[in-house]
Kinemage of the C-alpha trace (Angstrom):
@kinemage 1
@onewidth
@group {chain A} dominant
@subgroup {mainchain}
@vectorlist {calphas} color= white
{ca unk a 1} P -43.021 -113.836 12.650
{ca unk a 2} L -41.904 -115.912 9.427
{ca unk a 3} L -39.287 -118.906 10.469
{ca unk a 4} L -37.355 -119.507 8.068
{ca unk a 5} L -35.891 -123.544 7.241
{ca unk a 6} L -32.440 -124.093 7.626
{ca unk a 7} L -30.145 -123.706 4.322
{ca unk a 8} L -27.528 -125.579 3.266
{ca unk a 9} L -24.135 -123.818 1.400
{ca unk a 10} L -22.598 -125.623 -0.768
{ca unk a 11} L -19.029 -125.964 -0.275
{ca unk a 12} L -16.510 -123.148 -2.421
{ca unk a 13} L -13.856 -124.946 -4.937
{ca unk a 14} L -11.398 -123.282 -2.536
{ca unk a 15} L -12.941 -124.681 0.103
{ca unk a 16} L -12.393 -128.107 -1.093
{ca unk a 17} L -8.731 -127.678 -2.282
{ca unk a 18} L -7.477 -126.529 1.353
{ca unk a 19} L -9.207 -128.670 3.330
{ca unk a 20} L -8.828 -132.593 3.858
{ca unk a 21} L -12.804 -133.009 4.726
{ca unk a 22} L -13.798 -133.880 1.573
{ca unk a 23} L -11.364 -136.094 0.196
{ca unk a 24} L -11.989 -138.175 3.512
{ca unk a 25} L -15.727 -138.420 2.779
{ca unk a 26} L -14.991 -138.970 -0.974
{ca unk a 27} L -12.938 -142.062 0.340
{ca unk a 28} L -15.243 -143.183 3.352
{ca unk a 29} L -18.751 -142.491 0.955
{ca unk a 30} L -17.463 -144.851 -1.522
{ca unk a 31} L -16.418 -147.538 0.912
{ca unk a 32} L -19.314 -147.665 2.590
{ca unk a 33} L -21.407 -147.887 -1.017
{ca unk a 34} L -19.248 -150.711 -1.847
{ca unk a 35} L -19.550 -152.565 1.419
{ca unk a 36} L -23.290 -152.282 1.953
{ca unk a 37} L -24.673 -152.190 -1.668
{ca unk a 38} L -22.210 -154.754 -3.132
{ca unk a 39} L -22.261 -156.148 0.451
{ca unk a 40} L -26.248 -156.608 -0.482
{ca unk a 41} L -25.573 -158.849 -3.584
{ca unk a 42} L -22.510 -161.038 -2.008
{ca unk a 43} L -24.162 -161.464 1.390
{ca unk a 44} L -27.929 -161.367 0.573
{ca unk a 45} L -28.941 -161.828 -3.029
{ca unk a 46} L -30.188 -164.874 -2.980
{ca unk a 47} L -32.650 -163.871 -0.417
{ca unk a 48} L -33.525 -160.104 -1.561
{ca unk a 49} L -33.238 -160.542 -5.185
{ca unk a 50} L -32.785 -158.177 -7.682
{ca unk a 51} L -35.135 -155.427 -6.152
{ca unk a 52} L -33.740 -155.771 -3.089
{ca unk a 53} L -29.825 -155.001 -4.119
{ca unk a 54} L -31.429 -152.168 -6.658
{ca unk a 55} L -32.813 -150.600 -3.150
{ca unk a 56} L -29.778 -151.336 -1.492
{ca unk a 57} L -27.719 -149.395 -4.287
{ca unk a 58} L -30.478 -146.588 -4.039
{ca unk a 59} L -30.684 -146.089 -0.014
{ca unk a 60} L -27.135 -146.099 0.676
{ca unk a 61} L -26.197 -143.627 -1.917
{ca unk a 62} L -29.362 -141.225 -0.634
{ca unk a 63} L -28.340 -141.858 3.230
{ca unk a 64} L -24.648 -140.440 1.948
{ca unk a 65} L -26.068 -137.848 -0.145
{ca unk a 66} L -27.647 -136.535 3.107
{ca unk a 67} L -24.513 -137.364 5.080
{ca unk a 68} L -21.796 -136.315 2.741
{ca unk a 69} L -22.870 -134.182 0.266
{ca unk a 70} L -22.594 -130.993 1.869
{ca unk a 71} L -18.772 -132.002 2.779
{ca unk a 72} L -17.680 -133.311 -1.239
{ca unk a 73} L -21.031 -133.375 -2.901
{ca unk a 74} L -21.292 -137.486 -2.354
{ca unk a 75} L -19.758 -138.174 -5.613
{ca unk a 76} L -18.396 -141.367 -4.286
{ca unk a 77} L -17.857 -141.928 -8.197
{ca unk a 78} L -15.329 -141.349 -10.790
{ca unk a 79} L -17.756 -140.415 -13.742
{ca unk a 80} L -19.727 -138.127 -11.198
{ca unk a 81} L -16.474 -136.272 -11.024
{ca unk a 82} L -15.798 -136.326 -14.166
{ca unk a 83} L -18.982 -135.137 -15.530
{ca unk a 84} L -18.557 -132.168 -12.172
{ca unk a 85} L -15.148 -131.403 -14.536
{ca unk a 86} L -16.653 -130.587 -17.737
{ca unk a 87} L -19.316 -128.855 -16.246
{ca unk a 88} L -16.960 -126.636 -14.989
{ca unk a 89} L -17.767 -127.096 -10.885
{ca unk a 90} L -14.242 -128.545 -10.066
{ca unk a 91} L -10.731 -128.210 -11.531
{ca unk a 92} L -8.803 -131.127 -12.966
{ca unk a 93} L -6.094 -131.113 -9.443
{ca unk a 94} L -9.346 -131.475 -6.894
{ca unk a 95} L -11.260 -134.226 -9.550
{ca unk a 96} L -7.603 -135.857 -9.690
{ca unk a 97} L -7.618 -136.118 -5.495
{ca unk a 98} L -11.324 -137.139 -6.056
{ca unk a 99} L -10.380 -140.053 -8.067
{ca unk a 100} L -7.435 -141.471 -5.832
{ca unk a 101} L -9.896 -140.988 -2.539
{ca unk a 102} L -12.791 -143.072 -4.648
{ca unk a 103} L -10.708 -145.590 -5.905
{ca unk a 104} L -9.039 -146.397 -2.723
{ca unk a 105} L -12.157 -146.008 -0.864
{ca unk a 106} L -13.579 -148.731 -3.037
{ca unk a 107} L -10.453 -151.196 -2.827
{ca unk a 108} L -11.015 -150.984 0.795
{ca unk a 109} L -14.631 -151.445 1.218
{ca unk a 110} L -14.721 -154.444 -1.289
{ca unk a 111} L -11.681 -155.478 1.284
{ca unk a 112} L -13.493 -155.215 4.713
{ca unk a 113} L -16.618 -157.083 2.311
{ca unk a 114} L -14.084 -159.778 1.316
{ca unk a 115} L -13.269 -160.561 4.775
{ca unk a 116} L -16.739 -160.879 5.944
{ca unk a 117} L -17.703 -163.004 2.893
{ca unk a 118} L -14.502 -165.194 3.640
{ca unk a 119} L -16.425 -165.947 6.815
{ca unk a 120} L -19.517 -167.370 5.681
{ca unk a 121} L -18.702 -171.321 4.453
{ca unk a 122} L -19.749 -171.960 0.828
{ca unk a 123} L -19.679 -168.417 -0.263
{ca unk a 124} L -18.009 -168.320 -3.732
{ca unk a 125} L -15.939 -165.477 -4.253
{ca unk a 126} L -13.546 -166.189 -7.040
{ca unk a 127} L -14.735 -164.311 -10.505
{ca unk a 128} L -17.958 -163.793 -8.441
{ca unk a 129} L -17.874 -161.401 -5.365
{ca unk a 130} L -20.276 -158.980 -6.828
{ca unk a 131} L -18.309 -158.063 -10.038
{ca unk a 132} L -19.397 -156.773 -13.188
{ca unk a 133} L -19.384 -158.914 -16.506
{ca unk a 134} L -20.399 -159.236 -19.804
{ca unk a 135} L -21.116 -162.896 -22.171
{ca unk a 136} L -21.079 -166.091 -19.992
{ca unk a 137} L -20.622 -163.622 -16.850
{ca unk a 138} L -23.854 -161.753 -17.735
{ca unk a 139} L -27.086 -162.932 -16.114
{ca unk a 140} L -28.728 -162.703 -20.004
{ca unk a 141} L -25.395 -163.539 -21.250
{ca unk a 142} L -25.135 -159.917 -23.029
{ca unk a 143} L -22.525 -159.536 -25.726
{ca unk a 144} L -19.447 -156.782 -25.478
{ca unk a 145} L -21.484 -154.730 -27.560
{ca unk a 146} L -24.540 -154.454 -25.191
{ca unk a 147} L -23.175 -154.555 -22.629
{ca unk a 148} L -21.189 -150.989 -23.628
{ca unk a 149} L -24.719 -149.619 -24.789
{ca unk a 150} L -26.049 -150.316 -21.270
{ca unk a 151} L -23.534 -148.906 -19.411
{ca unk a 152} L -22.917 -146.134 -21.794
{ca unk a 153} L -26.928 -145.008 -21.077
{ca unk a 154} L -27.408 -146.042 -17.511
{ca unk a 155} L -24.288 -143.752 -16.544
{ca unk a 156} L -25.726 -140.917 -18.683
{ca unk a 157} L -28.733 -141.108 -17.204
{ca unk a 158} L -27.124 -141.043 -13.656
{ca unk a 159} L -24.267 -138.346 -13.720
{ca unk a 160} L -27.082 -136.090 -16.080
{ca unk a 161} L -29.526 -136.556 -13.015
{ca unk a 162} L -26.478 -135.250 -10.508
{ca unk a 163} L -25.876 -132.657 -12.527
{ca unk a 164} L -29.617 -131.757 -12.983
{ca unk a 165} L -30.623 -131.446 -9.468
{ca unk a 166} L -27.452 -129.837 -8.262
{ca unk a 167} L -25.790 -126.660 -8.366
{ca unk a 168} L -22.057 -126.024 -8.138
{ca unk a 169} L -20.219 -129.064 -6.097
{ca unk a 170} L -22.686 -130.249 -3.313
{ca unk a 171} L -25.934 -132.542 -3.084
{ca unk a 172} L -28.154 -130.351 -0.472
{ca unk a 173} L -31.602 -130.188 0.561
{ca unk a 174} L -33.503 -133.086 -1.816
{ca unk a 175} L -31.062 -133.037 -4.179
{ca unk a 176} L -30.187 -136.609 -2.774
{ca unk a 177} L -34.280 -138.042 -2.839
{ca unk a 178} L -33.716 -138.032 -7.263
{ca unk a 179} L -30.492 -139.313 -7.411
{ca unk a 180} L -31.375 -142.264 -5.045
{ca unk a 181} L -33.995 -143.244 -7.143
{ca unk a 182} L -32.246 -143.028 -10.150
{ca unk a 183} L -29.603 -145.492 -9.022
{ca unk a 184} L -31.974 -147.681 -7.792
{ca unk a 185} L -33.275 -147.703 -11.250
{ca unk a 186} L -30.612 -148.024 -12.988
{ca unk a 187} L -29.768 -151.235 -11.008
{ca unk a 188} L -33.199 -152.568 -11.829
{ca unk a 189} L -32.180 -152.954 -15.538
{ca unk a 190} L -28.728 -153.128 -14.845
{ca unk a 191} L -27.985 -155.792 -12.861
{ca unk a 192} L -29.651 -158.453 -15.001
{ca unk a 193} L -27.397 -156.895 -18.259
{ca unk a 194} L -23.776 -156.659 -16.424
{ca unk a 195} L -24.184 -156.408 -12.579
{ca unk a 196} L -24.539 -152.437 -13.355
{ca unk a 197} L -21.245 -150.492 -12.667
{ca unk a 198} L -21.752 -147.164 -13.473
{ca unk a 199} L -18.940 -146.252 -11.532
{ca unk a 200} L -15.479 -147.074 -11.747
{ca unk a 201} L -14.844 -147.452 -8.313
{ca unk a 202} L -17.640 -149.396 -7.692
{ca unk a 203} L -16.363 -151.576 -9.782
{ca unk a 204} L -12.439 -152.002 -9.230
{ca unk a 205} L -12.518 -153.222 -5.623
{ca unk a 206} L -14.961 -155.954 -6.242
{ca unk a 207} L -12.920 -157.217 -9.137
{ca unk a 208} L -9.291 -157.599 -7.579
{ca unk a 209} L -10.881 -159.619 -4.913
{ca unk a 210} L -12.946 -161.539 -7.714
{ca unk a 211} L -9.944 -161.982 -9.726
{ca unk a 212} L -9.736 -164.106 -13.212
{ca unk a 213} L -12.562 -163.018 -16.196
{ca unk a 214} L -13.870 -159.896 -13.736
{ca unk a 215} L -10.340 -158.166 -13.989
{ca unk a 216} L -9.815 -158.951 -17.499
{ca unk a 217} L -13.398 -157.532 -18.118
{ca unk a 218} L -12.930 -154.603 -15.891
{ca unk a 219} L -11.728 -152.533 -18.320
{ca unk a 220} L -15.303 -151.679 -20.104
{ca unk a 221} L -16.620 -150.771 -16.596
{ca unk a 222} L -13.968 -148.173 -16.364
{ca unk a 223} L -14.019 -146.766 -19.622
{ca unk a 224} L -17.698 -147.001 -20.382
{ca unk a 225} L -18.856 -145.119 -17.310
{ca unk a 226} L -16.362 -142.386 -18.034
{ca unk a 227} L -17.357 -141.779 -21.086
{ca unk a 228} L -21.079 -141.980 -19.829
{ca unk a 229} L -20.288 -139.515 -17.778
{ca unk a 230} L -18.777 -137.508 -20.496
{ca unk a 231} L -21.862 -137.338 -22.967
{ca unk a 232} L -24.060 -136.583 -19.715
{ca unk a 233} L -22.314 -133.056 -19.025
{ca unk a 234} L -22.160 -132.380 -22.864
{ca unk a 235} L -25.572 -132.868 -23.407
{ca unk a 236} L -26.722 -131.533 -19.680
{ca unk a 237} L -24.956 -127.870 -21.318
{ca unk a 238} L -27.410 -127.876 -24.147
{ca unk a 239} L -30.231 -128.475 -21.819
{ca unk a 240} L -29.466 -126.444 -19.332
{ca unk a 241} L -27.052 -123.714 -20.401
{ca unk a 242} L -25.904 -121.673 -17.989
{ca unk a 243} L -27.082 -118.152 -17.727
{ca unk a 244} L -24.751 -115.020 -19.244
{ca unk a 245} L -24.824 -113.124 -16.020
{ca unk a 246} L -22.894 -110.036 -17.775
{ca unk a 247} L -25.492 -109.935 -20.410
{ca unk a 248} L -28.256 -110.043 -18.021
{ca unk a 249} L -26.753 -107.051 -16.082
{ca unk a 250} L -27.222 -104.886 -19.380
C-alpha cells in the first residue's frame, strides 16, 4: 500500500478576498520580520555581525514561509505583491489590502522593537534603529546612484525567486527553503551597500522611529524595491511563460 505525503492547496483569489485570514498574517508576518530580523541588527549586531543579521533576515522569513504561506503566501512585502499583481495571481483590490496589512504590520513591529531598544541604556536610535541609507549613512558610503542599482537588483533577484518557486498565491511545500536563502543573500551584499531594504515595509517602520536623514532617504527604499519588483515579473514572463492551456487541448 503506497502512502501518500500530505499536500498543501494553495489558497483561491476568492478565497483570499472573503476571508480576513490572510490579511491578518500579511500584517502579523511582516511584524514579526521587522521585530526579529531588524530586531537582530538594533539589538545584536555588534555581536553577530553581518552574517549573523543576513541569517536572521533568512530564518525568519523561511519559519513564516512555513507558517504563513499557505494562509497569504508570506509576502510580508510590498514588491512581493506587487510583482504577485503583474503576474496575474492577485487583483489590484486584494494587493491594495496587502499593502495596508504590510505597512502597518511593519510600523508596529519596528514599534514593539523601539520599545525594547528604548530599554537597553546607550542604545542609539535616532537616524540609526536599523534604517536604510545611502552616502554618509552607507557602511561603504555608496552614492544615490548605487545605492538604486543595488536595490534595483537585489529586489529582482528576490521577488523573481518568489515567483520562480511558486505557483498561484501561496509558498507551500519547499517553496520557502529558496526564498530563505535568497534573502539571506541578498543581505550579505546588502547590508554593507544600504542596510538592504528590499521591501518597503521593511523599511518604513524602522525609519519613523529613526527619524531625521532615514525618512528623508526613505523614499528610494520605497520606490526602488517596487520597481525591482516590477522588472522581476516582466522578465520572470519571458522565462517562464505560462502555458496556452486552450492550445494544448487541440
Amino acid at each position: 500500500m503506497q502512502v501518500k505525503s500530505p499536500e498543501f492547496k494553495a489558497p483561491e483569489l476568492k478565497d483570499l478576498e472573503e476571508s480576513p485570514q490572510p490579511l491578518v498574517a500579511e500584517f502579523l508576518g511582516t511584524l514579526l520580520l521587522v521585530f526579529f530580523a531588524v530586531g537582530a541588527a538594533v539589538l545584536a549586531g555588534e555581536y553577530i555581525g553581518t552574517l549573523g543579521i543576513a541569517l536572521a533576515f533568512g530564518f525568519t522569513l523561511l519559519a513564516l514561509a512555513y507558517t504563513i504561506g499557505p494562509i497569504s503566501g508570506c509576502h510580508v512585502n510590498p514588491a512581493v505583491t506587487l510583482g504577485m499583481l503583474m503576474a496575474r495571481r492577485l487583483d489590484l483590490e486584494t494587493a491594495v489590502k496587502y499593502w495596508i496589512a504590510q505597512i502597518v504590520g511593519g510600523i508596529v513591529g519596528a514599534a514593539l522593537l523601539f520599545l525594547v531598544a528604548k530599554q537597553v541604556p546607550g542604545l542609539k536610535t535616532s537616524e540609526a534603529f536599523g534604517s536604510n541609507g545611502f552616502g554618509d549613512r552607507s557602511a561603504v558610503h555608496i552614492n544615490t546612484g548605487g545605492a538604486f542599482v543595488a536595490e534595483l537588483v537585489l529586489t529582482f533577484l528576490l521577488v523573481y525567486v518568489v515567483l520562480g518557486v511558486t505557483h498561484k498565491v501561496a509558498v507551500v511545500g519547499f517553496d520557502g527553503l529558496p526564498i530563505g536563502i535568497a534573502l539571506a543573500t541578498i543581505h550579505l551584499i546588502g547590508i554593507p551597500l544600504t542596510g538592504t531594504s528590499v521591501n518597503p515595509a521593511r523599511s518604513i517602520g524602522p525609519a519613523i522611529f529613526a527619524g531625521g536623514a532615514a525618512l528623508s532617504q526613505l523614499w528610494l527604499f520605497i520606490v526602488v524595491p517596487l520597481i525591482g519588483g516590477v522588472l522581476a515579473a516582466v522578465v520572470h514572463m519571458i522565462t517562464h511563460p505560462q502555458p496556452n492551456t486552450a492550445a494544448d487541448a487541440h
